[in-house]
C-alpha positions, 0 to 999 in steps of 0.5 A, spaced: 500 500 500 502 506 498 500 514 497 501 517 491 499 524 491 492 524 495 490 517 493 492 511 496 494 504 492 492 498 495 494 491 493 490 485 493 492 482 500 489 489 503 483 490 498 480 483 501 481 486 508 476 492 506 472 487 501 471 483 508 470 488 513 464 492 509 462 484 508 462 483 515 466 477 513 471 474 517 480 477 516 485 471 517 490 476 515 491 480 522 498 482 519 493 486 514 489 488 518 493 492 523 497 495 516 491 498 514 489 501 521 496 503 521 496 506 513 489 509 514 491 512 521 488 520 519 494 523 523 499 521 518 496 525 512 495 532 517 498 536 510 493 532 505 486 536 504 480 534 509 476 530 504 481 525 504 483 524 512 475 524 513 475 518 507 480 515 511 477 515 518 470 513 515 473 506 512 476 505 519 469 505 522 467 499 519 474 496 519 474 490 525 478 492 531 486 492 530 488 486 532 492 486 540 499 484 539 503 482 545 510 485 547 514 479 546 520 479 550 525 476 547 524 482 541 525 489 545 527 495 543 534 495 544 539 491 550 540 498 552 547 495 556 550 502 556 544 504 562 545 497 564 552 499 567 550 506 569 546 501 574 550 496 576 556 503 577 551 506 582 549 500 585 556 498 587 557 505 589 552 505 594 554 498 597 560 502 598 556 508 602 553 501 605 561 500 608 562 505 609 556 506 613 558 500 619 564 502 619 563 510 621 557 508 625 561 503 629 566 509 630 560 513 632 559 509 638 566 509 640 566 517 640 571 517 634 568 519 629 563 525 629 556 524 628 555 528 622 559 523 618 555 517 619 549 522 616 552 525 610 554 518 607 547 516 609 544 522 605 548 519 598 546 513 599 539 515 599 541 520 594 544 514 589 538 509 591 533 515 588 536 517 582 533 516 575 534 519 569 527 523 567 527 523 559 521 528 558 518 527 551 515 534 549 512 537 543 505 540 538 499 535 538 499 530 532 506 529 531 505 523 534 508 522 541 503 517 544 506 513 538 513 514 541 513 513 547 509 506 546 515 505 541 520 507 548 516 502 552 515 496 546 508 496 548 502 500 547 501 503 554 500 510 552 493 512 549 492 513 542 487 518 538 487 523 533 486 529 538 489 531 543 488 526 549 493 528 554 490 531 560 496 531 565 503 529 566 504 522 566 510 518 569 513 512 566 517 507 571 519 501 573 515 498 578 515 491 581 509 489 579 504 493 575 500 498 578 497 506 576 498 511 582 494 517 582 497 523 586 491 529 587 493 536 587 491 536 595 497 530 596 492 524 596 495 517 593 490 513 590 492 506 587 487 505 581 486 498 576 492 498 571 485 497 566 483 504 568 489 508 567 488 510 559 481 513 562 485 516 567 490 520 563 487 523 558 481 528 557 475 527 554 474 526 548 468 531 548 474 536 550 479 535 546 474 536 540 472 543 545 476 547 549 479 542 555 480 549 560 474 547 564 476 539 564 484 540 566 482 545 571 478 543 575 481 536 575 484 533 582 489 529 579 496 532 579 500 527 575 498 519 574 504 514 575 504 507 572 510 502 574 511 496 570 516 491 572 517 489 564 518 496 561 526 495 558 528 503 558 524 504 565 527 498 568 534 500 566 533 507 571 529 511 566 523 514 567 519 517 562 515 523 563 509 525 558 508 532 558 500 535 556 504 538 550 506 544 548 502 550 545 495 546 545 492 549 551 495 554 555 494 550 561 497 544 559 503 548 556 503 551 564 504 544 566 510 542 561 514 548 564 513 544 570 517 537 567 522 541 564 524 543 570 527 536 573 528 533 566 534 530 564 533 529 556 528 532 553 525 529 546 521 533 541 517 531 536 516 534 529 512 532 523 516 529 516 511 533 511 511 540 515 518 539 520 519 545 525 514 549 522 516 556 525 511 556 531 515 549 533 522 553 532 519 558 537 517 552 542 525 550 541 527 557 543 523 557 548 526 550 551 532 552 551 531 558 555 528 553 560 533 549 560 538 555 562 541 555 555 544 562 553 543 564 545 549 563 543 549 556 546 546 550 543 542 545 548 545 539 549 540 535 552 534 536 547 534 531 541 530 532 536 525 526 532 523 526 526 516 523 526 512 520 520 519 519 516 517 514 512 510 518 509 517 521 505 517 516 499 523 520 494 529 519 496 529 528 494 524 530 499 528 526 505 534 529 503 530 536 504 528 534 511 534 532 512 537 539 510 531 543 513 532 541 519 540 541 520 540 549 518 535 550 523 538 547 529 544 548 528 544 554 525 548 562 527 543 562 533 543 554 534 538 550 539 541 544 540 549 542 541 552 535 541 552 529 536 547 524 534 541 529 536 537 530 530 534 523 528 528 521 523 524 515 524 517 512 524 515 511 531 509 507 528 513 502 523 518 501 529 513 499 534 509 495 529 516 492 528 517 490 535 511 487 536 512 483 531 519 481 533 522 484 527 528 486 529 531 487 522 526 492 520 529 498 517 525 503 521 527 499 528 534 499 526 533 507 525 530 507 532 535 504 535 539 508 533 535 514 536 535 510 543 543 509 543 543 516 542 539 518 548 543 512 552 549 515 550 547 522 552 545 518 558 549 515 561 556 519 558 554 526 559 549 526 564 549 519 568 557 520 568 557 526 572 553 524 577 557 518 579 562 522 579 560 527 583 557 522 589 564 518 588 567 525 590 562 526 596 564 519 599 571 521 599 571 527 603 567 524 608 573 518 608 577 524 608 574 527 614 574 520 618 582 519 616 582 527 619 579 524 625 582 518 626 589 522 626 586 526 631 585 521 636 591 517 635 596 523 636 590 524 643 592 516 645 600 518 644 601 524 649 601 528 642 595 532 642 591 534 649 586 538 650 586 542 657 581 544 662 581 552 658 580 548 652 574 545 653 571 551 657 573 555 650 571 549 646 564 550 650 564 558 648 565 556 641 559 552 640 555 556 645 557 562 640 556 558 634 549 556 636 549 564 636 551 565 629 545 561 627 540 564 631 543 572 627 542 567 620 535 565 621 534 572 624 537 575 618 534 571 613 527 572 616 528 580 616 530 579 608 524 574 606 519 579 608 522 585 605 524 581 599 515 579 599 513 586 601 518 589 595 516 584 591 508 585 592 508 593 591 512 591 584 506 586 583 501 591 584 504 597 580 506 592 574 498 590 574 496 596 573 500 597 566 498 590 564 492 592 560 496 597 556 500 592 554 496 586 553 491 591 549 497 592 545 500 585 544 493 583 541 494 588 535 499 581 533 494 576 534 493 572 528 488 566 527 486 561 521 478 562 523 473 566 520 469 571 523 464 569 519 464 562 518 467 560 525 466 564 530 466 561 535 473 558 534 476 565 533 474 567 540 476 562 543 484 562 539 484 569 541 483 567 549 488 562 549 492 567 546 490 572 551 492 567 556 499 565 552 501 573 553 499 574 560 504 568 562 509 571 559 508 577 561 508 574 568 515 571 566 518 578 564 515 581 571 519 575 574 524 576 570 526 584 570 523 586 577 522 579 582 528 578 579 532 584 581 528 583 588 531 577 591 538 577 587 539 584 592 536 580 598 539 574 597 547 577 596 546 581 602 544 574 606 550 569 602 555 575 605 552 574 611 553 567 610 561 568 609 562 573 614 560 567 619 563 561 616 569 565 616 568 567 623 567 560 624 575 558 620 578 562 624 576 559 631 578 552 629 584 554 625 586 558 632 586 551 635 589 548 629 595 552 630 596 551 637 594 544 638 595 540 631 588 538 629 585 538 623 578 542 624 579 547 618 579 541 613 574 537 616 569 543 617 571 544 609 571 537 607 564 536 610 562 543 606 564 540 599 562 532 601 554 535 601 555 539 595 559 534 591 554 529 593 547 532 591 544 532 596 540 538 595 533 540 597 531 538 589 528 531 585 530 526 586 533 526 578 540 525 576 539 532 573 537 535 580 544 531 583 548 534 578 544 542 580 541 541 587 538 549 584 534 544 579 527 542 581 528 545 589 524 550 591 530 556 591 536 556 587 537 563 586 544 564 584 542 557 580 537 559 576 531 562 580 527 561 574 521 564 578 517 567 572 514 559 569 513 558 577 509 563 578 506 563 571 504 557 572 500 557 579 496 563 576 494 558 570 494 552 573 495 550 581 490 557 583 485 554 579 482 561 574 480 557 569 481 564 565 478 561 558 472 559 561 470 565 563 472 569 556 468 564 553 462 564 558 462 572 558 461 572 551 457 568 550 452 571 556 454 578 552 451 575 546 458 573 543 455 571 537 453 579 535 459 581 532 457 582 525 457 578 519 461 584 516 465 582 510 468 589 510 470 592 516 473 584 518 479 588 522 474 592 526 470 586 528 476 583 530 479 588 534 472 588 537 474 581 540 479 582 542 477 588 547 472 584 549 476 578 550 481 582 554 475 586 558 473 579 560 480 576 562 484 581 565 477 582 569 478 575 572 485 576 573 484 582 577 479 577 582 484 572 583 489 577 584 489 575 592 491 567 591 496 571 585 500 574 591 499 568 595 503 564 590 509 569 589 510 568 597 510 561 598 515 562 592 519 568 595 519 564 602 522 558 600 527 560 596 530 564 603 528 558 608 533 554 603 538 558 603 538 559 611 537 551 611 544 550 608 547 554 613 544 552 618 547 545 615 554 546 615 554 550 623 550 544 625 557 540 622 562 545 625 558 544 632 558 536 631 566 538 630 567 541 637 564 536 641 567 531 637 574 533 640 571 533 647 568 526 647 575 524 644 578 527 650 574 524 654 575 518 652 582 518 652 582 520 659 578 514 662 583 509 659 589 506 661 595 504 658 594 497 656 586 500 653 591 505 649 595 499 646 588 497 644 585 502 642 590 504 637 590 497 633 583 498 633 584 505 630 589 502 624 583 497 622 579 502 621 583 506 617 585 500 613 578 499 613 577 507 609 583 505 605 579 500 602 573 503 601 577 508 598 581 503 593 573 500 591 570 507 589 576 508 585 576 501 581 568 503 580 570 509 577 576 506 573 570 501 570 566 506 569 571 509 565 573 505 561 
């Protein structure tokens, strides 16, 4: 069966599939049938005229269901060995954490070892269990992204339909066993039959064909995720997230802002026939910018997909593609960067090849070699990094035990004592140091509310020349409708333009003034910050000089064991492992990224449900009675368009109050972060003080002999953190190699 211009050719084989369905007769071939569904698929023909897509959808609807073909495990998509390793690096080194664990603990109890130490390498340890690659699979309705991310999993899991079906953020995982968790937006879980997972995560159809704001809105659910034990990428570390999409409803794009913001990689999808039109090259743009790319650098982790590749029958048109797509995305102002990064497939062909356990089909093969990039990027570029990163944390920590270890052998040895008016000033130093903390927190305090009162009057002076601007911004927007003819989907394209623009207008808002706000706060608590911890260096350093210990060093290696170890406030993704600022509540110095956030709450998370009104306040008005005009048709556009911003801003004005309620959690969290990671490192620097005493003590309760013994344990402790230090080497070797 082939397309020659807007006809379709059928050989025999399949002709007697559609003799057959319109004769009620019954289809032996199952191969040809699922082939005609596939063929006949309205999706891949979206550039044709409507006449043919409506002849298509009209034979599937006296086709026989597609037949169900089940996964076959022995066929899957790819081995993915790359991720396999990735693992088993992670899993050794956390094995080691486990040792390494005993052995501090143990040294704890004996008052050896500092607490502190024993927490740290516990946090890695949870940090390296937790860890997953977020693979983040984003773009327009209709290029076919169901289709993929079936084809990723080797199983038709995700929904399929020719509108647009995803409601909300699906999370792909391994699990165990099968089974679908539903996560409300009150922070209720809920488990559901796996049988009613597709209901779940799509909208209804009845929306999809409308307007889906009233349904997306209103809806408890906060993201749906299914575990599977048998999907091969999730089981290999990968969850998978699918997005609602980007620029089909402003709701849905709110909440794809939200998934950028932890994902690791980022697949966007393009149709064959109309590759990167100019809006998607805007939603690339507007990717990188998410991804905290500058204009002069190309992204890294976005890999483009070419979908419906084989709907391009001469060899001329894919070489065009071909070309199309590199200029654009490598172009003088490039979106991506790195190789292997553009990638032309047939999502539906790959899957209909695993399914049937093909695995010499042209399309699989192409496929593979899009999903060995993405494991490449994983593993190497990113997972490489992380790994590398936990290792370096877990070495400080053995650091500080070898520093401590020392310390009480020199303690055993006469070499180093602590005297009645050192531990009377050690008592001063925790006591002044607790002091620190109380003026941190107390400062932090005093800048979080001057930051929120500042930021509040910056808001409400903004949204008083926001309907100037938005009046203005309408004079651009275009649609495709007529006023005429389609009314009804005019005003509702400009809405959602409407809400489009107030979004960004919310972005620069943050951008240009919250932004300014916090960074002058923000620099005056970090100085504060350095101020302290300086204070706190020149303490221990005083008694470095005079008693030869080590407290300098080990308050400095503990500082650099919880930053190299990921142990943000962040997800629990690789890519918030490699940036705690990434996914956390603040990070201003990383990134605050506060407009989508803030944006975000006001479509979304608040509950407005701006488009609703729009359309209801037109509608009670008499939205209908613009005019049939075939003359003034810019006059009677620009009707709507006042209207429409009347009836917006309006709504946006009455919501104004849970608005600025979102803006102060937002401006909250960033401050109680930056005054948690303080508060963090004096907690270590007091652990240090007390540390020093309990090794006194203990050396003056022993004897002799005690002593003797006490130092024979001391070695074995210490060849035990050699070795554990020679593992974490070899893993890294292997991992290398």
């Amino acid at each position: 069966m082939i397309l020659i211009g807007n006809t379709l050719e059928i050989d025999s084989r399949y002709l007697a599939v559609l003799e057959a369905s319109f004769s009620s007769q019954a289809i032996s071939d199952t191969a040809a049938l699922a082939e005609v569904h596939s063929l006949l698929d309205p999706a891949r023909f979206q550039s044709l005229d409507s006449l043919f897509v409506r002849a298509a959808s009209h034979i599937i609807e006296y086709l026989p269901e597609k037949p169900k073909q089940q996964s076959n495990p022995k066929h899957s998509v790819s081995s993915y060995q790359e991720l396999q390793k990735f693992q088993e690096y992670q899993k050794q080194l956390d094995r080691v954490c486990g040792q390494l664990h005993l052995t501090l603990l143990e040294g704890s109890d004996r008052s050896v070892f500092s607490r502190t130490l024993t927490e740290e390498v516990t946090k890695i340890s949870r940090n390296l269990q937790s860890q997953r690659f977020r693979v983040a699979v984003v773009g327009e309705f209709s290029k076919g992204k169901s289709t993929l991310l079936n084809a990723l999993l080797g199983e038709e899991i995700q929904p399929v339909r020719d509108i647009p079906c995803s409601g909300t953020v699906t999370i792909l995982k391994y699990g165990s066993q099968r089974r679908v968790i539903c996560r409300y937006k009150d922070g209720r879980e809920e488990e559901i039959p796996p049988a009613q997972y597709q209901e779940k995560a799509s909208i209804s159809e009845e929306a999809a064909l409308g307007s889906c704001e009233d349904e997306i809105i209103n809806s408890e659910i906060k993201e749906i995720v299914f575990e599977h034990p048998e999907l091969e990428l999730c089981r290999n570390g990968v969850e998978i997230i699918d997005s609602p999409g980007l620029n089909e409803q402003a709701e849905r794009t709110a909440v794809t802002q939200q998934v950028l913001k932890t994902a690791d990689a980022v697949i966007f999808l393009t149709h064959a026939q109309n590759a990167l039109t100019e809006k998607e090259r805007e939603l690339l743009l507007y990717l990188k910018k998410e991804l905290n790319y500058a204009n002069y650098q190309g992204a890294s982790n976005i890999f483009i997909v070419v979908n419906f590749f084989d709907l391009l029958r001469r060899e001329e048109s894919r070489t065009q593609v071909r070309k199309r797509v590199e200029t654009i995305v490598n172009g003088a102002n490039p979106i991506i960067a790195g190789e292997n990064r553009s990638h032309f497939i047939s999502a539906q062909s790959a899957l209909d090849a695993i399914l049937a356990g093909n695995e010499n089909d042209d399309h699989l093969k192409a496929f593979h070699g899009f999903t060995k990039s993405v494991e490449q990027f994983l593993t190497v570029e990113r997972g490489a990094i992380a790994l590398n990163q936990s290792a370096a944390g877990i070495k400080q920590i053995i650091n500080t035990g070898c520093d401590e270890l020392t310390q009480y052998r020199e303690m055993l040895e006469g070499k180093l004592t602590v005297s009645e008016a050192d531990k009377a000033k050690i008592f001063e130093q925790i006591a002044e140091v607790s002091g620190r903390d109380v003026k941190i927190r107390l400062l932090a305090n005093k800048l979080r509310e001057e930051s929120i009162g500042e930021a509040i009057e910056s808001w409400k002076e903004w949204v008083k020349i926001l309907p100037d601007r938005l009046a203005t911004k309408s004079n651009k927007w275009t649609s495709k409708y007529s006023h005429i003819w389609s009314q009804d989907k005019l005003i509702r394209d400009y809405a959602n333009q409407f809400v489009l623009e107030l979004t960004q207008e919310i972005d620069v808002w943050s951008d240009q003034k919250l932004q300014f706000i916090l960074k002058q706060k923000i620099e005056t608590l970090d100085f504060k910050f350095k101020e302290e911890f300086y204070a706190i260096r020149q303490e221990f350093q005083e008694f470095d000089q005079r008693l030869n210990t080590s407290l300098v060093t080990q308050f400095n290696n503990l500082g650099i064991a919880k930053n190299l170890g990921g142990i943000g406030i962040g997800g629990s993704g690789i890519a918030s492992s490699i940036n705690p600022d990434i996914g956390g509540p603040g990070g201003f110095l990383g990134g605050l990224g506060l407009g989508g956030l803030v944006a975000a709450g006001l479509l979304f998370f608040a509950g407005l449900g701006i488009i609703p009104v729009i359309l209801g306040g037109l509608a009670a008005g008499g939205g209908g009675a613009f005019g049939l005009g075939m003359l003034d048709v810019d006059g009677i556009h620009n009707q709507i368009k006042q209207k429409i911003c009347e009836l917006g801003f309006q709504k946006f004005k009455e919501s104004e109050e849970s608005i600025s309620e979102k803006i102060q959690e937002r401006i909250k969290a960033v401050f109680d972060e930056r005054y948690e990671t303080a508060s963090g490192a004096i907690t270590q620097a007091i652990s240090l003080w007390e540390n020093l005493l309990e090794q006194q003590e203990n050396r003056d309760r022993q004897n002799q002999a005690e002593c003797e013994a006490e130092k024979v344990w001391l070695a074995d402790k210490r060849r035990e953190l050699e070795q554990v230090q020679n593992q974490i080497e070899t893993i890294l070797n292997q991992s290398a190699g």
